[in-house]
C-alpha positions in Angstrom: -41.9 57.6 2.0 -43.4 55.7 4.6 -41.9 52.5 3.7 -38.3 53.9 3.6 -39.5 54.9 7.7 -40.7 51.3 8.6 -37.1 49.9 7.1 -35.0 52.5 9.0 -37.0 52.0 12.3 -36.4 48.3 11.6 -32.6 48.8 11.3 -32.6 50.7 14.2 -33.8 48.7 16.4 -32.6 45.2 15.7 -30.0 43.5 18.1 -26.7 42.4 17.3 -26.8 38.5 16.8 -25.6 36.4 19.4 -22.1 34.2 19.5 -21.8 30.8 18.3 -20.1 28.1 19.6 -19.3 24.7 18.2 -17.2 21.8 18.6 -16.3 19.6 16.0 -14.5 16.4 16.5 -10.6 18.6 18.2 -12.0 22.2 16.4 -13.7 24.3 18.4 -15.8 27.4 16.6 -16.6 30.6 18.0 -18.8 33.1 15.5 -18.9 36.9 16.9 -20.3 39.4 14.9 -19.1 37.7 11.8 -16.1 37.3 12.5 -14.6 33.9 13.5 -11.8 32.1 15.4 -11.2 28.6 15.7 -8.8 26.7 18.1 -7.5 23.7 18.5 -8.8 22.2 21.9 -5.5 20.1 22.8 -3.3 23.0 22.0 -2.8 25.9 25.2 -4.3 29.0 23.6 -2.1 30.7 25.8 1.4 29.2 24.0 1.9 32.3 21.6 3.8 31.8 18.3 7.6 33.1 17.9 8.3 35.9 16.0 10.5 35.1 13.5 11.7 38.7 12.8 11.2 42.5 13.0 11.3 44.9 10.2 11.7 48.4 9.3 11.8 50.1 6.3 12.4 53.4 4.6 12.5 53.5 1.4 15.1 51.0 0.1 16.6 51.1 3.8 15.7 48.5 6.5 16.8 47.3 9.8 15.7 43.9 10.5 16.7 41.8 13.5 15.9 38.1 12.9 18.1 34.3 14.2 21.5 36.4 12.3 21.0 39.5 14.8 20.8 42.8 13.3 21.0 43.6 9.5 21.1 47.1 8.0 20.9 47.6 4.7 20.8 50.3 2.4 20.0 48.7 -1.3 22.6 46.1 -2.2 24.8 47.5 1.1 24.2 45.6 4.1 25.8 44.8 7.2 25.0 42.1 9.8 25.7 42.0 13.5 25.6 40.4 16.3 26.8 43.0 18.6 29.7 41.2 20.4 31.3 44.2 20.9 28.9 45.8 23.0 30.2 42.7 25.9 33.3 44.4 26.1 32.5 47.9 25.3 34.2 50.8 27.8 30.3 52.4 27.2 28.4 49.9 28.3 31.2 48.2 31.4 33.4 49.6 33.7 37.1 47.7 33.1 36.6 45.4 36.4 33.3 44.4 34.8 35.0 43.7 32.0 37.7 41.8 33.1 35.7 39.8 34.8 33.6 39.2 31.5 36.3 38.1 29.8 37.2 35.5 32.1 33.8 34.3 31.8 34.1 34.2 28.0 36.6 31.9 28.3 35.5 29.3 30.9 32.5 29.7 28.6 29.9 30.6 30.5 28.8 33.5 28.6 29.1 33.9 25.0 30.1 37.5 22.9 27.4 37.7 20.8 23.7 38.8 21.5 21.3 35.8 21.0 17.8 37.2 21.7 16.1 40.9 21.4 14.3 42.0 24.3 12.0 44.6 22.4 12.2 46.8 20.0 10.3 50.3 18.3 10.4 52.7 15.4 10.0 56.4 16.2 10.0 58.4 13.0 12.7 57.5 11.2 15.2 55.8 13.7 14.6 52.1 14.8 15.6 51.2 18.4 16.4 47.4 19.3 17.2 46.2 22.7 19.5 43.1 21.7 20.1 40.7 25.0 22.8 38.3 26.4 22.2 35.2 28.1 24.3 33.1 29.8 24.3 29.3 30.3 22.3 28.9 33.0 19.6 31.2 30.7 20.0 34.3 32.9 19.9 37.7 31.2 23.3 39.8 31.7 23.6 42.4 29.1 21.0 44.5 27.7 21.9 47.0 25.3 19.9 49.9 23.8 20.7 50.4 20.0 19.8 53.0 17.7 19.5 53.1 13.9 18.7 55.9 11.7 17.0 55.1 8.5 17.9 59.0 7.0 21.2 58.3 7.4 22.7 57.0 3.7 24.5 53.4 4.8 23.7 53.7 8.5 24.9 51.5 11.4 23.7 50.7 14.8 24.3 52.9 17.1 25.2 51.9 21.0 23.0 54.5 23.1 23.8 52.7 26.7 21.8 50.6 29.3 18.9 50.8 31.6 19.2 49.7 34.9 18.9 46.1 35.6 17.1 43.8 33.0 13.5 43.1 31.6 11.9 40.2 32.3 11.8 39.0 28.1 12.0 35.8 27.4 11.1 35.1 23.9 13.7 35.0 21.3 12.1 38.0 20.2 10.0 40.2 22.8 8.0 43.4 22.7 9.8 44.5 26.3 10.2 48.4 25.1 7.6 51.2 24.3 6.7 55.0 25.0 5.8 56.5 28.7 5.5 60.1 28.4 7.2 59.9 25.0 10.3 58.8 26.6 11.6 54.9 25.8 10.9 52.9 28.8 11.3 49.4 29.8 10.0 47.9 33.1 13.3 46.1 34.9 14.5 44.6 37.8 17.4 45.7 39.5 18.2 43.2 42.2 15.2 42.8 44.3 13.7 46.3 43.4 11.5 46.7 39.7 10.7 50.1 38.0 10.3 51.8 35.0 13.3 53.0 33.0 13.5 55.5 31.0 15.6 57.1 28.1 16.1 60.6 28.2 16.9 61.7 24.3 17.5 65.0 25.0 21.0 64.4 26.9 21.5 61.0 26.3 20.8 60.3 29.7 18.8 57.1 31.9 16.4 57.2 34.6 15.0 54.4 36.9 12.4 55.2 39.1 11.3 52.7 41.3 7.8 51.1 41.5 8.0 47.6 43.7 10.0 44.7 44.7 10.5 40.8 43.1 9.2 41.2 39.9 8.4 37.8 37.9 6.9 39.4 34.8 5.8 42.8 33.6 2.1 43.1 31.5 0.9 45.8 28.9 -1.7 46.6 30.0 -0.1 47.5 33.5 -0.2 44.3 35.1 2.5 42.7 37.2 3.2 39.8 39.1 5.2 39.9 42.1 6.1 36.8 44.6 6.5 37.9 48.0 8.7 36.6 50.9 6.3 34.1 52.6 5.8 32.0 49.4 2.9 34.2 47.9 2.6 35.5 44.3 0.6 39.0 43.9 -1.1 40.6 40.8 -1.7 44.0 40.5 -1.8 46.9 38.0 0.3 50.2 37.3 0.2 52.8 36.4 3.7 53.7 34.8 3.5 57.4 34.3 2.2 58.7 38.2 3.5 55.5 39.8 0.0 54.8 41.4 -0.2 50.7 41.9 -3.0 48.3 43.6 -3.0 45.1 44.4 -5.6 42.9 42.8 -4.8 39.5 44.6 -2.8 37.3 46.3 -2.2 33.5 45.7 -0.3 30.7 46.8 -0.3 29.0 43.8 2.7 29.5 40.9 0.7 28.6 38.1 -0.8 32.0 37.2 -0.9 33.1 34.0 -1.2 36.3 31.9 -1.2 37.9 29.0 -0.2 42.0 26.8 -3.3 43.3 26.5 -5.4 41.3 28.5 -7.0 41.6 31.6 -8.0 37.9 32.1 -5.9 36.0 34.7 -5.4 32.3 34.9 -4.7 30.9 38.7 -4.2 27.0 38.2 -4.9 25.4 41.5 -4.9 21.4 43.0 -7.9 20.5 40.5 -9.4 23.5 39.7 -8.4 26.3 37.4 -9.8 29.7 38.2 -10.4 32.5 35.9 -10.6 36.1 37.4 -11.6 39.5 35.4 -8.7 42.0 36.9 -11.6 44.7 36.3 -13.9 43.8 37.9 -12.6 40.8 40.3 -15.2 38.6 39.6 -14.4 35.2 38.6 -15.3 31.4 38.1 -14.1 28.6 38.5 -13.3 25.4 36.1 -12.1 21.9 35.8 -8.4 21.9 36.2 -7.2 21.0 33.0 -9.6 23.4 31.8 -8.2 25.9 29.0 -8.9 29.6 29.0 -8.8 32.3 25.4 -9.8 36.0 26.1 -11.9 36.8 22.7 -13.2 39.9 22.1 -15.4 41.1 24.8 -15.8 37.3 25.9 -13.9 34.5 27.8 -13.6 31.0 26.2 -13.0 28.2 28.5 -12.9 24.3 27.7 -12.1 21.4 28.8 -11.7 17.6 28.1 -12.7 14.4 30.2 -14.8 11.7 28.7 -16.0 14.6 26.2 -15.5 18.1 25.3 -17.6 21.0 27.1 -17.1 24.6 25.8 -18.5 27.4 27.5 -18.3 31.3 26.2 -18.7 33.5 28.9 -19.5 37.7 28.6 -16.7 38.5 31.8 -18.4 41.1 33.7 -20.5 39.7 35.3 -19.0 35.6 33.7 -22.8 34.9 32.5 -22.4 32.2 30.1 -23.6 33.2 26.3 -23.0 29.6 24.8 -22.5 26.3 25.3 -21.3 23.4 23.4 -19.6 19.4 23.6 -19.3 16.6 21.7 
């Protein structure tokens, strides 16, 4: 008996093993807890892959949006769209809008079709996709909220109406639409003034509730940037069911970057490059073509002059863990 003590007091009481870090010839290594992740160190870790497309299924009924649009099919029946007739749609336009989008068509300007999807989410069995416009100069001027039901035998998209104003998407296609209060919400601008929209199932019905003013971008997580009117930008968090917001900081520079998810921000400054925890507001500061990948609990940051120096840092209180160049 006592050696199957001994062993379990030994178990108990060994530490988790510390990161690796390596860098090998343009590969740099990082070992956590057996797990490992590798980047490429002239590639921005913060460029995220496209999407190619977005599924759902139920039983041999799917909705997929992908570079056609929208396809629904129901085992060999399926229909693809690209939603033109939303742009001229009584629902989603009054008939001056209209006109005027017509007339826009034609000195082309602005195009029928959908050609990106701003987000999109699967509640039960219906499927929700908010397809978007663009125009020419790459401005956003239609979003539409859609609605597919996979119980339905050969079921088609469904035109449910329009928040207020537009999400700040980008991407071909973008994750811009989730729950608040089990109510789909988007976070748009209208104008000058941003807030959360919302999609009341019930009666059909949308709400905006206002939460700031000159939105660039919108964060999971419940961060936002906002530039101000004296040539500022400011980051801050949300959060979207009371409302309740606090500014984290404030900087003159326009290189600041952020990421769903995270709460790691990137302010890229004349030669430097600092990297700040939105938690706790500590930060540090690195070369400035120095590149920055939240993983895990820690903060990788590397950069490239004569040689490579990689540094993993634990962010709370940005203690570096390990080291490594070449």
């Amino acid at each position: 008996m006592l050696p199957l003590v001994v062993a379990t007091a030994l178990v108990q009481t060994q530490k988790p093993s510390l990161p690796t870090l390596k860098v090998e010839g343009k590969v740099i290594s990082v070992q956590i807890e057996g797990k490992s992740y590798s980047f490429d160190s002239e590639t921005d870790p913060t460029t995220e892959k496209l999407q190619p497309h977005i599924a759902f299924r139920r039983d041999q009924r799917w909705a997929v949006w992908d570079d056609r649009g929208l396809t629904v099919r129901d085992g060999k029946i399926a229909v693809t769209t690209k939603l033109g007739e939303i742009a001229v749609s009584p629902r989603a336009f009054p008939r001056d809008e209209i006109i005027k989008t017509l007339d826009l068509f034609k000195a082309n300007k602005r195009k029928k079709d959908s050609d990106s999807l701003s987000g999109s989410l699967r509640l039960g069995t219906k499927c929700y996709f908010l397809p978007r416009w663009t125009d020419t100069d790459g401005k956003t001027w239609l979003e539409a909220l859609i609605e597919v039901d996979l119980a339905q035998t050969n079921p088609r998209p469904k035109l449910l109406g329009r928040f207020k104003g537009f999400t700040s998407a980008l991407k071909p296609i973008d994750d811009r639409l989730f729950l608040v209060k089990d109510r789909l919400s988007v976070v748009s601008s209208d104008g000058g003034t941003w807030g959360l929209g919302s999609f009341l199932d019930s009666n059909g019905t949308f709400e905006f509730s206002p939460l700031g003013t000159n939105l660039v971008s919108y964060f999971r997580g419940g961060y936002f940037l906002e530039s101000t009117s004296y040539n500022t930008y400011i980051v801050g968090q949300i959060d979207l069911g009371s409302g309740l917001r606090k500014n984290l900081f404030e900087t003159r520079s326009k290189l600041v970057d952020l990421k769903d998810g995270s709460s790691v921000a990137v302010v890229r400054q004349k030669g430097s490059t600092v990297v700040k925890n939105l938690k706790t507001g500590g930060q540090i500061t690195a070369e400035g073509n120095a590149f920055v990948a939240p993983i895990d609990k820690y903060v990788l940051v590397w950069s490239k002059d004569q040689r490579m120096n990689a540094y993993l840092y634990e962010p709370v209180r940005w203690t570096i863990v390990a080291t490594a160049t070449n």
